[in-house]
C-alpha positions as CSV (number, residue, x, y, z in Angstrom):
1,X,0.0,0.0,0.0
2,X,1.6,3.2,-0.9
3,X,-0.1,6.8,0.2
4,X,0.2,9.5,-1.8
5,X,2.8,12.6,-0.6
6,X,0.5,15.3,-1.7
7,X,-3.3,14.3,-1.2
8,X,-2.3,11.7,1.8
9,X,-4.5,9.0,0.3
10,X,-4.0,5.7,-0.8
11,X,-2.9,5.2,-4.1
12,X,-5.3,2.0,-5.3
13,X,-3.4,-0.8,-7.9
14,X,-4.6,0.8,-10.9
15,X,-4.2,4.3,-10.4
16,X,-1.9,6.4,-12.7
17,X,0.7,6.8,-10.1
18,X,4.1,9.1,-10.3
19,X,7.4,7.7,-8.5
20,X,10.1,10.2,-7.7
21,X,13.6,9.2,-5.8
22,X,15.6,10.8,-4.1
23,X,19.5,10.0,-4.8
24,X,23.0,10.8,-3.1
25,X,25.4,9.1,-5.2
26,X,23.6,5.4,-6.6
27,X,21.9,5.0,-2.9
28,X,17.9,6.0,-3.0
29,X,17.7,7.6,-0.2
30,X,13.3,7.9,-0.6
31,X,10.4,7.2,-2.9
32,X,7.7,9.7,-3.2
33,X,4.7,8.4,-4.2
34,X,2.0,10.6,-6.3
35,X,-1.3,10.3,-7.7
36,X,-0.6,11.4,-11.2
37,X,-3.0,14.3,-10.8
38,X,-2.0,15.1,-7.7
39,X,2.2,15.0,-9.0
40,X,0.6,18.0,-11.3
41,X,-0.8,20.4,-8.6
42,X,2.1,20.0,-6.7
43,X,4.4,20.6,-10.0
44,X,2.5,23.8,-10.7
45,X,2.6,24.7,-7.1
46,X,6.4,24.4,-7.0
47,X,6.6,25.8,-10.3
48,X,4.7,29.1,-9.5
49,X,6.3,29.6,-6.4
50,X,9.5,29.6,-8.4
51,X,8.8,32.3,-10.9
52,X,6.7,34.0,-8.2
53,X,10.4,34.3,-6.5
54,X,12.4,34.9,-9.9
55,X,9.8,37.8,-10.4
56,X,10.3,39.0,-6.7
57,X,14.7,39.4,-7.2
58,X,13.8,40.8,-10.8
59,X,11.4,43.5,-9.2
60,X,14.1,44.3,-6.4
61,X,16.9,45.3,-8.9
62,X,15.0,46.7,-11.5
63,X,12.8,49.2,-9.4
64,X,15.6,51.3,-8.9
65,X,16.5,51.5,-12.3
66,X,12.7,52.4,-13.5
67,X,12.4,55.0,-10.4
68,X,15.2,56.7,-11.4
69,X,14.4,56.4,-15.4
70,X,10.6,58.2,-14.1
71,X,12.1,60.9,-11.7
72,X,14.8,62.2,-14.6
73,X,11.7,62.2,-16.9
74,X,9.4,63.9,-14.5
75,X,7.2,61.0,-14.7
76,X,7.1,60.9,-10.9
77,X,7.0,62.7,-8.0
């Protein structure tokens, strides 16, 4: 019986089911079971936290740069 890392249910024989290991050298170290379905929402999740963060470091160094660009142009302020 193996339960599923994201939903917490059991994954029935059958089921479209997602495997991912965990490696440190050519030792698995864990299996992480998924629902396929359930592998997807937590992909996206992962995924859109990701960019959220890429988006976040892009914002902190360009703001600068655009505030200044506005203030020279009398844009702001």
């Amino acid at each position: 019986m193996e339960i599923c890392h994201y939903c917490k249910k059991e994954i029935i024989e059958g089921d479209k089911e997602v495997i991912l290991q965990t490696k440190k050298g050519d030792l698995i170290m864990q299996d992480l079971h998924f629902h396929y379905n359930c592998w997807l929402e937590d992909y996206n999740e992962s995924l859109d936290k990701k960019v959220k963060a890429y988006a976040d470091k892009f914002m902190s160094f360009a703001k600068p740069a655009v505030e200044k660009a506005f203030l020279e142009r009398g844009i702001l302020g």
